[in-house]
N, C-alpha and C positions, 0 to 999 in steps of 0.2 A: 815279524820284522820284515818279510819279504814283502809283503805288501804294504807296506807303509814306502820302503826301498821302490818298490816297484809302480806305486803313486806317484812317489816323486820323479821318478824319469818318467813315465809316461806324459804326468804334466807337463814337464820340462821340455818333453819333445814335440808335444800339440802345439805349447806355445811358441817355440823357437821355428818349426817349420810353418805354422800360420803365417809367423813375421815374413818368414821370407820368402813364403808363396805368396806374397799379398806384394811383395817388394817386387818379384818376377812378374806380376801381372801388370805393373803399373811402367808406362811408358815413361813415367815421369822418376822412375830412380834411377840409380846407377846401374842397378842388377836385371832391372827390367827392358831398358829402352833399348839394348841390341836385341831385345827377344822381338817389339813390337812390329805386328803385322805379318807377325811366325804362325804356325800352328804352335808351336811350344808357348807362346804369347798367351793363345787361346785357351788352353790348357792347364795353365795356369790360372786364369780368369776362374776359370769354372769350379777345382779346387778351393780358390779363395774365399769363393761366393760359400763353398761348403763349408770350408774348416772357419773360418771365420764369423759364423753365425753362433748366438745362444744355444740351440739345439743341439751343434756337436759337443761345447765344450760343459753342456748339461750330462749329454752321452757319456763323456768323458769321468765325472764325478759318478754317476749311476753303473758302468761298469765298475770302477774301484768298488763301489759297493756291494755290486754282486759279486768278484772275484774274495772280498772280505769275507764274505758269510753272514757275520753279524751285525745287528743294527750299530754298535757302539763304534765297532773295528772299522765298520761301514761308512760310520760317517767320518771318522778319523782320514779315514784313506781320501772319501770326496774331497774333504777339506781340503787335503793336502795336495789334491791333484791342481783340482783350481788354482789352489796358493803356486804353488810349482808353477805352471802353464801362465799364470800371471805374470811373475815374476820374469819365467823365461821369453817371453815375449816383446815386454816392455824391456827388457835388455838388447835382443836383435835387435828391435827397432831403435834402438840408439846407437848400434855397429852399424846398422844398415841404410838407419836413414837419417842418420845423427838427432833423432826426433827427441821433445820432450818428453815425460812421461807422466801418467794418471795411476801410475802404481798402486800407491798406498790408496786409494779410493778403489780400486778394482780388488782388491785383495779385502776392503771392508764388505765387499758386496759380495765376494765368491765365500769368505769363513762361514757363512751362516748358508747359504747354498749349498755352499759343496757340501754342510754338515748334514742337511736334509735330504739333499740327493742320491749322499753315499749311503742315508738306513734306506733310502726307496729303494736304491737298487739292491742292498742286501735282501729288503724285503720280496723280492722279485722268484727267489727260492721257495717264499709261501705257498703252500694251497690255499685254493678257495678265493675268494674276493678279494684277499689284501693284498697278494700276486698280483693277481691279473692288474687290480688298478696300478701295480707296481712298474708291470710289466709294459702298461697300457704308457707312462707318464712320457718317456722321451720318444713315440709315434705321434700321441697326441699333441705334444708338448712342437715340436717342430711339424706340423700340421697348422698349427695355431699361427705359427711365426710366419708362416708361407701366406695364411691370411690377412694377418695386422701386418707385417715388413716380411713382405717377400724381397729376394736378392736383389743385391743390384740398389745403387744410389743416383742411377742417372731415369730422368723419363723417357728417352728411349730404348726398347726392350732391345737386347742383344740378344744375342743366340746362345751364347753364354748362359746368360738368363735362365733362356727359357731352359738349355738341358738341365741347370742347377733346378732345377724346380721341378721339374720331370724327375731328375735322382732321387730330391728331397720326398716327394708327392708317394713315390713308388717304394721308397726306403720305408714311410711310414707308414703304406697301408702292407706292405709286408710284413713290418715288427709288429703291428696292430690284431694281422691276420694269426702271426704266429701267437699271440698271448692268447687270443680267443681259443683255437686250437688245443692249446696247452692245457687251456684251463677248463673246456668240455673234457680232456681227456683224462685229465687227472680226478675230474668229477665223477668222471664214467667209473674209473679203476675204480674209486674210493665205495662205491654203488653195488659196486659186482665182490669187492672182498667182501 
């Protein structure tokens, strides 16, 4: 039960603080335009550019999975997180920016995600190859995204940008680094008993 409770606010909180780091970042809301041409302005951008991409709120459904343990509780939890985080978000965005919303379309696309995401990341616990690919999915996964949609919706590169893609770039070949690691070493152990 704690982590189904614990899916659902963490959902609830990626999505509602996305809304409104992404509100803060935009000169064009209410909650953003006294930040604009701040460094808090800036800071926000770069944030947004994170929490607002596939790859986190992939992370998001793949932790619940791994904090579940099991494949089923796993995917339970993903779902639920996405569901949450969806939900929570297109609500800010209607306090904050009185915006329409794509709810029920985001929430058909996150049940089947987050159900897959949360056995990957339960499966992340495995030894041997099902780990590691497990472990491999959200370095890989937001790697990919930096290649097809890297940050940022304008053509010219801000600075913003480019740190968001520096974090992103460095965040995955770290989680990349540590699966490989993980999974020589649990190879090793398994060798030597």
């Amino acid at each position: 039960m704690k982590i189904i409770l614990g899916s659902l606010a963490a959902g609830a909180g990626l999505g509602a603080a996305t809304s409104l780091v992404n509100a803060l970042s935009s000169p064009y809301a209410e909650l953003g335009a006294p930040l604009t041409g701040t460094v808090w302005a800036s800071a926000a951008k770069v944030l947004s550019l994170l929490m607002d991409a596939g790859w986190s709120w992939a992370a998001l459904a793949v932790a619940m999975g791994w904090l579940a343990r099991t494949r089923a509780l796993g995917a339970l939890a993903g779902a639920l997180a996405l569901i949450a985080a969806t939900g929570a978000y297109y609500v800010t965005d209607a306090l904050v920016w009185g915006a329409g919303t794509e709810m029920i379309r985001w929430w058909v696309v996150g049940l089947p995600f987050g159900l897959v995401l949360g056995a990957v990341g339960a499966a992340i616990r495995r030894p041997g190859l099902t780990g590691l690919l497990a472990a491999l999915t959200v370095p890989v996964g937001a790697a990919v995204q930096m290649v097809v949609l890297p940050p940022g919706p304008h053509l010219t590169v801000t600075s913003a940008m480019v740190l968001a893609e520096v974090i992103v770039w460095t965040a995955s070949a770290l989680g990349a680094g540590w699966a490989v690691r993980r999974f020589w070493a649990t190879k090793r152990a398994g060798t030597a008993g």
